[in-house]
PDB file with SEQRES, HELIX, SHEET and CRYST1 records, atoms N, CA, C and O in Angstrom:
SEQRES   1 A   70  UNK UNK UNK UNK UNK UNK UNK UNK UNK UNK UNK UNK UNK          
SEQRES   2 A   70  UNK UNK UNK UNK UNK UNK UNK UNK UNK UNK UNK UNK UNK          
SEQRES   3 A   70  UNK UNK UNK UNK UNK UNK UNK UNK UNK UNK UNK UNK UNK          
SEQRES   4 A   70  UNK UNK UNK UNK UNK UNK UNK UNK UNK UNK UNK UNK UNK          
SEQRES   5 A   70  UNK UNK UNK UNK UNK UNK UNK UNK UNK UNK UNK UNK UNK          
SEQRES   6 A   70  UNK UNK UNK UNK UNK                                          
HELIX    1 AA1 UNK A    2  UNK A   19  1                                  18    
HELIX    2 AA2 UNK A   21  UNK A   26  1                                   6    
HELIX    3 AA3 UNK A   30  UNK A   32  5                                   3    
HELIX    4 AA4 UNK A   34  UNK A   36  5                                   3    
HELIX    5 AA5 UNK A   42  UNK A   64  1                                  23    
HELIX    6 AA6 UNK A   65  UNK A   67  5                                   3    
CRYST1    1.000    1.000    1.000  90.00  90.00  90.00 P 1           1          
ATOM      1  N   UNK A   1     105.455  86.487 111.480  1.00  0.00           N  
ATOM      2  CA  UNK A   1     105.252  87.175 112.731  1.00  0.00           C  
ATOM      3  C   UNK A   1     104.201  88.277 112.587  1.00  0.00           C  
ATOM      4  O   UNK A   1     103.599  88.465 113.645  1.00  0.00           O  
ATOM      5  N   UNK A   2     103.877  88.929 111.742  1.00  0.00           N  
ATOM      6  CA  UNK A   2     102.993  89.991 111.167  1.00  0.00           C  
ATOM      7  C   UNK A   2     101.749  89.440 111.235  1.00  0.00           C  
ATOM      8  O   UNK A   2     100.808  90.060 111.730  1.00  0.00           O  
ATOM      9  N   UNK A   3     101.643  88.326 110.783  1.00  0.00           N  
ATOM     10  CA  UNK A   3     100.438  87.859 110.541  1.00  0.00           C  
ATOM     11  C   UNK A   3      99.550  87.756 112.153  1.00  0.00           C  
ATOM     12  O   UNK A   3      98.426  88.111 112.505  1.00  0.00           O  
ATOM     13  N   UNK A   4     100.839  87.007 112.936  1.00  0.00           N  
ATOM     14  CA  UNK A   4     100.276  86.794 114.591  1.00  0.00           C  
ATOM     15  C   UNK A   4      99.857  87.558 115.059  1.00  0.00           C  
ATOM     16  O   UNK A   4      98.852  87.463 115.764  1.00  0.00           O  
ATOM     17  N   UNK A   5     100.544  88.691 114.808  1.00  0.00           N  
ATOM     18  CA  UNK A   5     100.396  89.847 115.882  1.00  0.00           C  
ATOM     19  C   UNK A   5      98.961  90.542 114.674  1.00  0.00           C  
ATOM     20  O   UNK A   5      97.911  90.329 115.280  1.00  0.00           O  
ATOM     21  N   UNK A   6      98.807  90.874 114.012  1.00  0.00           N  
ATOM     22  CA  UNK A   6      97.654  91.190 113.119  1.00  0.00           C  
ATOM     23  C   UNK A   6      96.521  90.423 113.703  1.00  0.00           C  
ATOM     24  O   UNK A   6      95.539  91.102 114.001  1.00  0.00           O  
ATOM     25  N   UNK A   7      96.460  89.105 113.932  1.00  0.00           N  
ATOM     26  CA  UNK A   7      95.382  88.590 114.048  1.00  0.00           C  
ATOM     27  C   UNK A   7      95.133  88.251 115.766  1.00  0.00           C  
ATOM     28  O   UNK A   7      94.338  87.454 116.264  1.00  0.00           O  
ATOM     29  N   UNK A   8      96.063  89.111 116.408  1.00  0.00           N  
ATOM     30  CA  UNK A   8      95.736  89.182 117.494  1.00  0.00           C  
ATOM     31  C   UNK A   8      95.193  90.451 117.862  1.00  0.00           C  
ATOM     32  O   UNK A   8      94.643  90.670 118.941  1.00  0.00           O  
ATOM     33  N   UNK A   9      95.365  91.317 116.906  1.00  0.00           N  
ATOM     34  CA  UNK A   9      94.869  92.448 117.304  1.00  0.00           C  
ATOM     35  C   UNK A   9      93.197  92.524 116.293  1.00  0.00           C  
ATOM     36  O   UNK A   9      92.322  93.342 116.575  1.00  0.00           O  
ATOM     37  N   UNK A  10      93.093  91.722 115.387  1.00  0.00           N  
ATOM     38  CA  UNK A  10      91.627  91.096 114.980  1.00  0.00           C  
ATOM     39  C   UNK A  10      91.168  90.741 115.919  1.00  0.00           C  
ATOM     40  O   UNK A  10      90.209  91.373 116.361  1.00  0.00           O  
ATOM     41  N   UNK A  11      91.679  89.527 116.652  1.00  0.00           N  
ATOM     42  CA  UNK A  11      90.954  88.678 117.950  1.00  0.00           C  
ATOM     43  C   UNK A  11      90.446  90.096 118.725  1.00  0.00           C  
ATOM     44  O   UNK A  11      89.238  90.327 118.757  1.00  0.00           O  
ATOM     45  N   UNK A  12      91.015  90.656 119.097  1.00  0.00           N  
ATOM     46  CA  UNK A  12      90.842  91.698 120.642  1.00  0.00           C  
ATOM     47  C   UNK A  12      89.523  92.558 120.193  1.00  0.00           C  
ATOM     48  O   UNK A  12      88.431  92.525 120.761  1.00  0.00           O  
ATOM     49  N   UNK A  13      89.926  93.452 118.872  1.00  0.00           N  
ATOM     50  CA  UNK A  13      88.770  94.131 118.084  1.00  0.00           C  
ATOM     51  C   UNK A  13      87.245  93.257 118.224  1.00  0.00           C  
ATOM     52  O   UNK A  13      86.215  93.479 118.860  1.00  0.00           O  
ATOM     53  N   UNK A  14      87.766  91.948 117.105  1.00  0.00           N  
ATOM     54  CA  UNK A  14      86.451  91.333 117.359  1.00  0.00           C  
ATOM     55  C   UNK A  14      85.712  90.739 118.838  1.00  0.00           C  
ATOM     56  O   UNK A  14      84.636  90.141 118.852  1.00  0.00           O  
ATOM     57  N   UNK A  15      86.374  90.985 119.805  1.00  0.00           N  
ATOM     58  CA  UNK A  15      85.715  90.447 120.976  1.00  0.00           C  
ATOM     59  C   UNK A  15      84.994  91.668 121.460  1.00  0.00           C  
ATOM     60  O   UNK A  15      83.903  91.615 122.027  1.00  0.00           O  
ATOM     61  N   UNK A  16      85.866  93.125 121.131  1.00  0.00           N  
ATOM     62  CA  UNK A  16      85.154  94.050 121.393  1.00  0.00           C  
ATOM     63  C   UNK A  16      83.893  94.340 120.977  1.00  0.00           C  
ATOM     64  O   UNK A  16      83.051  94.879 121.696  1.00  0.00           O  
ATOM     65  N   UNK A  17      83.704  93.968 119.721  1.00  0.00           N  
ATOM     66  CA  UNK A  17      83.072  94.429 118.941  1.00  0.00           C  
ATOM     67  C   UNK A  17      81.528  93.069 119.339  1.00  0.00           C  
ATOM     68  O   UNK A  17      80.416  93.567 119.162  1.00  0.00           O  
ATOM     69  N   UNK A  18      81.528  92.093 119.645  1.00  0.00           N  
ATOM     70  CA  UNK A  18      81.137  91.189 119.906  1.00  0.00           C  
ATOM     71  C   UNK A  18      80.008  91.109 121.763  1.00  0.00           C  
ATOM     72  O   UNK A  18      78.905  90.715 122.142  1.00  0.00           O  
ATOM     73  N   UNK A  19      81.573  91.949 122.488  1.00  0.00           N  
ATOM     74  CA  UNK A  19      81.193  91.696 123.863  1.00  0.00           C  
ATOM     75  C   UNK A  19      80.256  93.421 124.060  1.00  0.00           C  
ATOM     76  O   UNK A  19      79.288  93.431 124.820  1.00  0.00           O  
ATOM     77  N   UNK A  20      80.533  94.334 123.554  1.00  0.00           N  
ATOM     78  CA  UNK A  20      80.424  95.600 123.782  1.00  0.00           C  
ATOM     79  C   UNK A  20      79.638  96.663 122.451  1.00  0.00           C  
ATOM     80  O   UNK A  20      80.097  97.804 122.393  1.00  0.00           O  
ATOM     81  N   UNK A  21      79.008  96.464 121.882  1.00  0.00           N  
ATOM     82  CA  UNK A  21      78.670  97.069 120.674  1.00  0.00           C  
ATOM     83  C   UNK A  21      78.142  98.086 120.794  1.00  0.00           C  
ATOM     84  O   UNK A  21      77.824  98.563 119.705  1.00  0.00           O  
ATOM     85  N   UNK A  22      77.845  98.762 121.756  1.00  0.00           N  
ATOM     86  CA  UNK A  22      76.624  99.777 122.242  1.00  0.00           C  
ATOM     87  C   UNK A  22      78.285 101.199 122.309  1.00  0.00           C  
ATOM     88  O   UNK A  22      78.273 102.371 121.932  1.00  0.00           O  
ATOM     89  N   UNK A  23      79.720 100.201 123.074  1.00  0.00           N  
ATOM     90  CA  UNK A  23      80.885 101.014 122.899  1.00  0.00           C  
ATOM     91  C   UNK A  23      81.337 101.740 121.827  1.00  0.00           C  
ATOM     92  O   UNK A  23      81.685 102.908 121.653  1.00  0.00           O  
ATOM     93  N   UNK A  24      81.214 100.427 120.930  1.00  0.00           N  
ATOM     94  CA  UNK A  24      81.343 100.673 119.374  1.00  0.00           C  
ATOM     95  C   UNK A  24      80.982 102.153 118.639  1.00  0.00           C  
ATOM     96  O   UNK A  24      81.660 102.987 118.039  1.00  0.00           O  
ATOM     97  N   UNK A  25      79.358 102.020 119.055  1.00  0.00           N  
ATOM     98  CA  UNK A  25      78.837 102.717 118.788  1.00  0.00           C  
ATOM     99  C   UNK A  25      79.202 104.356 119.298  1.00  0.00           C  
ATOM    100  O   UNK A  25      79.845 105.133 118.592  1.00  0.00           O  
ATOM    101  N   UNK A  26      78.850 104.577 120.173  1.00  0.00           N  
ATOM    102  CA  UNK A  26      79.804 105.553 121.157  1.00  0.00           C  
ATOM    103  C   UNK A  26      80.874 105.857 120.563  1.00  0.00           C  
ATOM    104  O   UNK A  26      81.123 107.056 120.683  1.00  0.00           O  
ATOM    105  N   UNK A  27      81.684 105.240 119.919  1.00  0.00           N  
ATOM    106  CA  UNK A  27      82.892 105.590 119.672  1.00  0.00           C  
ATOM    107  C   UNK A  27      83.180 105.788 117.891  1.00  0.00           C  
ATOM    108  O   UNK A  27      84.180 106.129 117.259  1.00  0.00           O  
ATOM    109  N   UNK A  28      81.817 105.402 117.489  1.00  0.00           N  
ATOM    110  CA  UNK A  28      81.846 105.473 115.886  1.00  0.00           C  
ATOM    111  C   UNK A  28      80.839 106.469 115.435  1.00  0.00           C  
ATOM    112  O   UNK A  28      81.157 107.161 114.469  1.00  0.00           O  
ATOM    113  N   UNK A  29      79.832 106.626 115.907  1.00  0.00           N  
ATOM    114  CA  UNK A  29      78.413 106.632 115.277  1.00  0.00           C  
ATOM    115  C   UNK A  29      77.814 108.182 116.198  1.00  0.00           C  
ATOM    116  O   UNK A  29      77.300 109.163 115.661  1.00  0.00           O  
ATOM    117  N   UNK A  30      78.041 108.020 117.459  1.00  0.00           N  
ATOM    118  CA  UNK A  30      77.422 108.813 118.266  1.00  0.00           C  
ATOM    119  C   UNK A  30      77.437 110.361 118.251  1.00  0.00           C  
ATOM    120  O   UNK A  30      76.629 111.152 118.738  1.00  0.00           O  
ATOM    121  N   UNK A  31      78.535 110.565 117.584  1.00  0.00           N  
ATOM    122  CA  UNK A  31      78.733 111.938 117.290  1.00  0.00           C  
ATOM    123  C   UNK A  31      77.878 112.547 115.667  1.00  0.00           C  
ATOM    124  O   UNK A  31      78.167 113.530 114.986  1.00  0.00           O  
ATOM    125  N   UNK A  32      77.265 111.969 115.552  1.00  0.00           N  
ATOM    126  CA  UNK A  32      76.326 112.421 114.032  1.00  0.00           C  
ATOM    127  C   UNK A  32      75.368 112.368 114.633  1.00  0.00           C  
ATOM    128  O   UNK A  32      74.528 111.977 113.822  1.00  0.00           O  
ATOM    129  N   UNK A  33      74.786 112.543 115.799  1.00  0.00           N  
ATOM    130  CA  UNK A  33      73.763 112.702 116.402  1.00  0.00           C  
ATOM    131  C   UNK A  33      72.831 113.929 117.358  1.00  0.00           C  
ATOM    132  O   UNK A  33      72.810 113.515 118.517  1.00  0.00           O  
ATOM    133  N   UNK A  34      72.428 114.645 117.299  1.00  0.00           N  
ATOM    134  CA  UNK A  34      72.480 116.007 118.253  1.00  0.00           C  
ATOM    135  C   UNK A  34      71.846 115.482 119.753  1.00  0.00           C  
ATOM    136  O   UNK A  34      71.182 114.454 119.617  1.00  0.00           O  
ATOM    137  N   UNK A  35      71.882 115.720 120.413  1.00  0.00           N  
ATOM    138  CA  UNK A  35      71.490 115.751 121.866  1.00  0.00           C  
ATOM    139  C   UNK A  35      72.120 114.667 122.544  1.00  0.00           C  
ATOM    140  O   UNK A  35      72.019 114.645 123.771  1.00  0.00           O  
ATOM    141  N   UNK A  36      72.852 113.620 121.872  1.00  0.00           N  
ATOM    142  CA  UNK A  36      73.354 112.603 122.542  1.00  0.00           C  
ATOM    143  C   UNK A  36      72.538 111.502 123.375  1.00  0.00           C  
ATOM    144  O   UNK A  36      72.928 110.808 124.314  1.00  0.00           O  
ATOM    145  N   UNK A  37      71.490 111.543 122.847  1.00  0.00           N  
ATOM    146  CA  UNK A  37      70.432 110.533 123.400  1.00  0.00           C  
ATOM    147  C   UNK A  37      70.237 109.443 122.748  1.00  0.00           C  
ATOM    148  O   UNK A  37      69.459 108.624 123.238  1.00  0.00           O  
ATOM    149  N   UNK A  38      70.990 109.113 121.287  1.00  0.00           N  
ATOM    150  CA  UNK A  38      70.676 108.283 120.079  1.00  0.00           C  
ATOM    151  C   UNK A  38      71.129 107.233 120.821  1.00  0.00           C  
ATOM    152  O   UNK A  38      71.936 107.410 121.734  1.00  0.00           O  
ATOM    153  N   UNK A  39      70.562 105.814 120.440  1.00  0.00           N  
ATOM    154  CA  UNK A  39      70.683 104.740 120.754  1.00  0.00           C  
ATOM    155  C   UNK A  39      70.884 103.927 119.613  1.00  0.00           C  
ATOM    156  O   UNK A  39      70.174 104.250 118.661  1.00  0.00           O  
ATOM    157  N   UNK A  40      71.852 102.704 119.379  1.00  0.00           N  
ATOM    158  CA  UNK A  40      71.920 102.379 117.995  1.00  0.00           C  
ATOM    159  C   UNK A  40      70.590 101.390 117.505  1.00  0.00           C  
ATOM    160  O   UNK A  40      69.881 101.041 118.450  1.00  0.00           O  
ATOM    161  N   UNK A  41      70.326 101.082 116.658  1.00  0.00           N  
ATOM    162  CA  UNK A  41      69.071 100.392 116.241  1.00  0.00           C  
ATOM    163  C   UNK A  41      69.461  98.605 116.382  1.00  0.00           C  
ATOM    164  O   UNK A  41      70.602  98.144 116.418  1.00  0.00           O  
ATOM    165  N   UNK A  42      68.209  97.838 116.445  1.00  0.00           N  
ATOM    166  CA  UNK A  42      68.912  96.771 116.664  1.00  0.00           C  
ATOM    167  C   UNK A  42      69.915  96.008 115.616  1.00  0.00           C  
ATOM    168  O   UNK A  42      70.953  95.360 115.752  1.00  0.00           O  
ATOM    169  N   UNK A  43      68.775  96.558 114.061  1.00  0.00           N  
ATOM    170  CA  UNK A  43      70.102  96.151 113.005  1.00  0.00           C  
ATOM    171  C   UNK A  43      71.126  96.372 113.179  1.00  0.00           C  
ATOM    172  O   UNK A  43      71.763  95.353 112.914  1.00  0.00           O  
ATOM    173  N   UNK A  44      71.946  97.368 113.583  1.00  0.00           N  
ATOM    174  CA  UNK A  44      73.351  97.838 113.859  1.00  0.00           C  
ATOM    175  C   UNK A  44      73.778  97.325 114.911  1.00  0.00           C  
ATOM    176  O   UNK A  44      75.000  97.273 114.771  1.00  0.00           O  
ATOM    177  N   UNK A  45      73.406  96.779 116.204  1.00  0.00           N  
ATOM    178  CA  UNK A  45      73.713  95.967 117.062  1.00  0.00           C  
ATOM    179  C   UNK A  45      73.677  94.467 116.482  1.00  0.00           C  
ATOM    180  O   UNK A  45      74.211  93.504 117.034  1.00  0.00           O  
ATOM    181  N   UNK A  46      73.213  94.444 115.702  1.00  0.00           N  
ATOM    182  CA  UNK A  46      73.302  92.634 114.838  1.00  0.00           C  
ATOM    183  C   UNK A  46      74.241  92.979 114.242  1.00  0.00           C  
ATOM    184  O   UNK A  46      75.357  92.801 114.731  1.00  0.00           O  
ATOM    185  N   UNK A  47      74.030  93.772 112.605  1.00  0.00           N  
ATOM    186  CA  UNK A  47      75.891  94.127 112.403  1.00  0.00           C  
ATOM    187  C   UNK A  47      77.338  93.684 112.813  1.00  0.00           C  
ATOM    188  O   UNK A  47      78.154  92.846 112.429  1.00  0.00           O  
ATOM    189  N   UNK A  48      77.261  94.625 113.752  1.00  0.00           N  
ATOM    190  CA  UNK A  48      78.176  95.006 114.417  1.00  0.00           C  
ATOM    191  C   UNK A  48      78.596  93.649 115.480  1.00  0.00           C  
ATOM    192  O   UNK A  48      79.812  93.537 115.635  1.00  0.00           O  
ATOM    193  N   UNK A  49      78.080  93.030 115.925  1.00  0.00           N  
ATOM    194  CA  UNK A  49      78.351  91.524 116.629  1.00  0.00           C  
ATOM    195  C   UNK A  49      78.996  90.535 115.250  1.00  0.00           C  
ATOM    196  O   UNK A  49      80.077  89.947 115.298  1.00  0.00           O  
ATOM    197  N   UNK A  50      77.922  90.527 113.895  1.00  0.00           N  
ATOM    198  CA  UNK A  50      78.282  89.757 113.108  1.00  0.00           C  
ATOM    199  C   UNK A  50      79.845  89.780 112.345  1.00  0.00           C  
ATOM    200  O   UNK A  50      80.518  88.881 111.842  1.00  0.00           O  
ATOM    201  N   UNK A  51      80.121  91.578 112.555  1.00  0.00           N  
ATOM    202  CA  UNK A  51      81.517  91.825 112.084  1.00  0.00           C  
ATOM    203  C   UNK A  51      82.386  91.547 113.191  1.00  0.00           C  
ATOM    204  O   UNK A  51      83.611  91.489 113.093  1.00  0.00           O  
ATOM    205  N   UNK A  52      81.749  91.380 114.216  1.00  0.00           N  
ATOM    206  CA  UNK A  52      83.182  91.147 115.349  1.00  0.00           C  
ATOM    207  C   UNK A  52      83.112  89.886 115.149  1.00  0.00           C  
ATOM    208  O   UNK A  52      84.226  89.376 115.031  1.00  0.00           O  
ATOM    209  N   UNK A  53      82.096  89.051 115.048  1.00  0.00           N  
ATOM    210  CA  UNK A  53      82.575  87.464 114.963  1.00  0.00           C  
ATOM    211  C   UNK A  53      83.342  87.037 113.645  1.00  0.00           C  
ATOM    212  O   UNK A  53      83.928  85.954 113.620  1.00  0.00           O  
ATOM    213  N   UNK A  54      83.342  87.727 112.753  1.00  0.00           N  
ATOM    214  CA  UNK A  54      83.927  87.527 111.462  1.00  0.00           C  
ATOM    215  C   UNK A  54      85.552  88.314 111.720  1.00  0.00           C  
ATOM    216  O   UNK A  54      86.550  87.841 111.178  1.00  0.00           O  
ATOM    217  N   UNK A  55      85.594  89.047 112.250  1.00  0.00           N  
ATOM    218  CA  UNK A  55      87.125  89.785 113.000  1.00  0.00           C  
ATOM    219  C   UNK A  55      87.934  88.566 113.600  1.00  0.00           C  
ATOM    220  O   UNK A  55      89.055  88.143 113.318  1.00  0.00           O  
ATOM    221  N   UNK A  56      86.707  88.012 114.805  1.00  0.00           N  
ATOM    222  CA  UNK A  56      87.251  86.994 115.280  1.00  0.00           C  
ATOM    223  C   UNK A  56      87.807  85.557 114.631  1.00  0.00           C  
ATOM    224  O   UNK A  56      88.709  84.915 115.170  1.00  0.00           O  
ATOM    225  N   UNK A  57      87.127  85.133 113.368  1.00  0.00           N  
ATOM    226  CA  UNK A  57      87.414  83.961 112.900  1.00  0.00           C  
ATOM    227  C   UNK A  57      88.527  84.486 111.756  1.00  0.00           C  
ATOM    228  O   UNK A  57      89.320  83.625 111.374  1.00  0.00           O  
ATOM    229  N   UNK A  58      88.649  85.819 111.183  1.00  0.00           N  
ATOM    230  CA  UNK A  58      89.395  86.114 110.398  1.00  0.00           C  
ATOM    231  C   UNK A  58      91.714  86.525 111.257  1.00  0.00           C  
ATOM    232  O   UNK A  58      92.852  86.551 110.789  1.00  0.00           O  
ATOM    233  N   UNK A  59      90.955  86.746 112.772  1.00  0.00           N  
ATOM    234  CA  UNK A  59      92.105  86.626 113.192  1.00  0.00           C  
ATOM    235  C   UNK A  59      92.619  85.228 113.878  1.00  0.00           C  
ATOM    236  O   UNK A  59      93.759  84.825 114.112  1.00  0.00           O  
ATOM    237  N   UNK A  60      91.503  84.726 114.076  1.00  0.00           N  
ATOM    238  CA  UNK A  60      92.198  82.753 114.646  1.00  0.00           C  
ATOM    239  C   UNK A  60      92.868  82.845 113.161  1.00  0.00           C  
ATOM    240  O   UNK A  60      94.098  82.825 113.217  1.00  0.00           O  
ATOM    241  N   UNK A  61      92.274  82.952 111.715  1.00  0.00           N  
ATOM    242  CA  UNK A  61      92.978  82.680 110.824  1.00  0.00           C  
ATOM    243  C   UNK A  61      94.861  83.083 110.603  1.00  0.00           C  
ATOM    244  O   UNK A  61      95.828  82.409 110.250  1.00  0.00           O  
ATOM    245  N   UNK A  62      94.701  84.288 110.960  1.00  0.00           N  
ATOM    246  CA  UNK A  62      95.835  85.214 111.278  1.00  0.00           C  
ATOM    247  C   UNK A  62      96.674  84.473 112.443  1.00  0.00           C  
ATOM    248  O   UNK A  62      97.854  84.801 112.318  1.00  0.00           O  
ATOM    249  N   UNK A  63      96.578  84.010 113.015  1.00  0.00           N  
ATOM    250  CA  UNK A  63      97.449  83.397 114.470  1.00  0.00           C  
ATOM    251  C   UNK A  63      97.845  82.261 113.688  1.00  0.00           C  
ATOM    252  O   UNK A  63      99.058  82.287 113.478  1.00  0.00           O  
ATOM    253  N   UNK A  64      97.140  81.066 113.076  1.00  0.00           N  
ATOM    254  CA  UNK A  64      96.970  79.818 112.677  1.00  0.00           C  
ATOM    255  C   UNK A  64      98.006  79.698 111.721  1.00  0.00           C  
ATOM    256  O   UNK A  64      98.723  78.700 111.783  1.00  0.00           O  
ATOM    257  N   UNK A  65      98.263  80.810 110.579  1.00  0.00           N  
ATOM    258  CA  UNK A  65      98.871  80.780 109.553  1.00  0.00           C  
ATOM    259  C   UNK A  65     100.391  80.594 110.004  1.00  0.00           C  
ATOM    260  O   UNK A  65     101.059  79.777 109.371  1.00  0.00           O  
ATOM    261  N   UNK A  66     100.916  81.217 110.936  1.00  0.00           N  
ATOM    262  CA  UNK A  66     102.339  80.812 110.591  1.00  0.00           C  
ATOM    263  C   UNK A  66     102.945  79.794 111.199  1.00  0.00           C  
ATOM    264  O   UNK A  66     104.166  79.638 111.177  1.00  0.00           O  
ATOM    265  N   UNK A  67     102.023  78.927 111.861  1.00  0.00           N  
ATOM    266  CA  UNK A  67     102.584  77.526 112.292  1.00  0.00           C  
ATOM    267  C   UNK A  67     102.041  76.499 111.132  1.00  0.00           C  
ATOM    268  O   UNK A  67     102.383  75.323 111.261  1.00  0.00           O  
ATOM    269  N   UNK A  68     101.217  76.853 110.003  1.00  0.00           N  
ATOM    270  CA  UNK A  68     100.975  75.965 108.706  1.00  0.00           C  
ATOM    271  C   UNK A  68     102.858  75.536 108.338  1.00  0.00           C  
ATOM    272  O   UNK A  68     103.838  76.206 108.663  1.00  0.00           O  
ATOM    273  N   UNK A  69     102.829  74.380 107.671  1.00  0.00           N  
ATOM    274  CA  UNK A  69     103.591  73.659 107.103  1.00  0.00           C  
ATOM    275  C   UNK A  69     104.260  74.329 105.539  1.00  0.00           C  
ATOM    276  O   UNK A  69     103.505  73.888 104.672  1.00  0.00           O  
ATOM    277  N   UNK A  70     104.947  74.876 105.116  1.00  0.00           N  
ATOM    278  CA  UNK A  70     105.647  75.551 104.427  1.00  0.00           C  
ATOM    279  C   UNK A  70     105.725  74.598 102.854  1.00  0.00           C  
ATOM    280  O   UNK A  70     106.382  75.025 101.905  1.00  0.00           O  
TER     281      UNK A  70                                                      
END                                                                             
C-alpha cells in the first residue's frame, strides 16, 4: 500500500513538474535572486521536465508494484 500511494504522489509531482516548470521554479529557485525578475534558463526548464518525466515513470513504477505476482 506504501508503495501506491508513494507513487501516486511521484505521478502528481512529476506532472507538475512536467506541465508547469516555470512554478517549480518560483517555488525553488526564485528566492536566490534579487529583484525578482529572474527567469529560469532554458537548461533548467529541460531539467526540470526531464525529472518530472522520470518522477512520472518512476511512480507508474510505484502503483504497478503491488499488483506484481508474489
Amino acid at each position: 500500500m506504501l508503495y501506491f500511494i508513494a507513487g501516486l504522489a511521484l505521478i502528481a509531482i512529476g506532472i507538475v513538474m512536467l506541465a508547469k516548470p516555470r512554478l517549480v521554479f518560483e517555488l525553488t529557485e526564485s528566492w536566490k535572486h534579487d529583484g525578482g525578475a529572474a527567469e529560469p534558463s532554458k537548461m533548467w526548464l529541460f531539467s526540470t521536465r526531464f525529472g518530472g518525466m522520470m518522477c512520472v515513470l518512476a511512480g507508474i513504477g510505484g502503483v504497478v508494484v503491488p499488483f506484481l505476482p508474489q
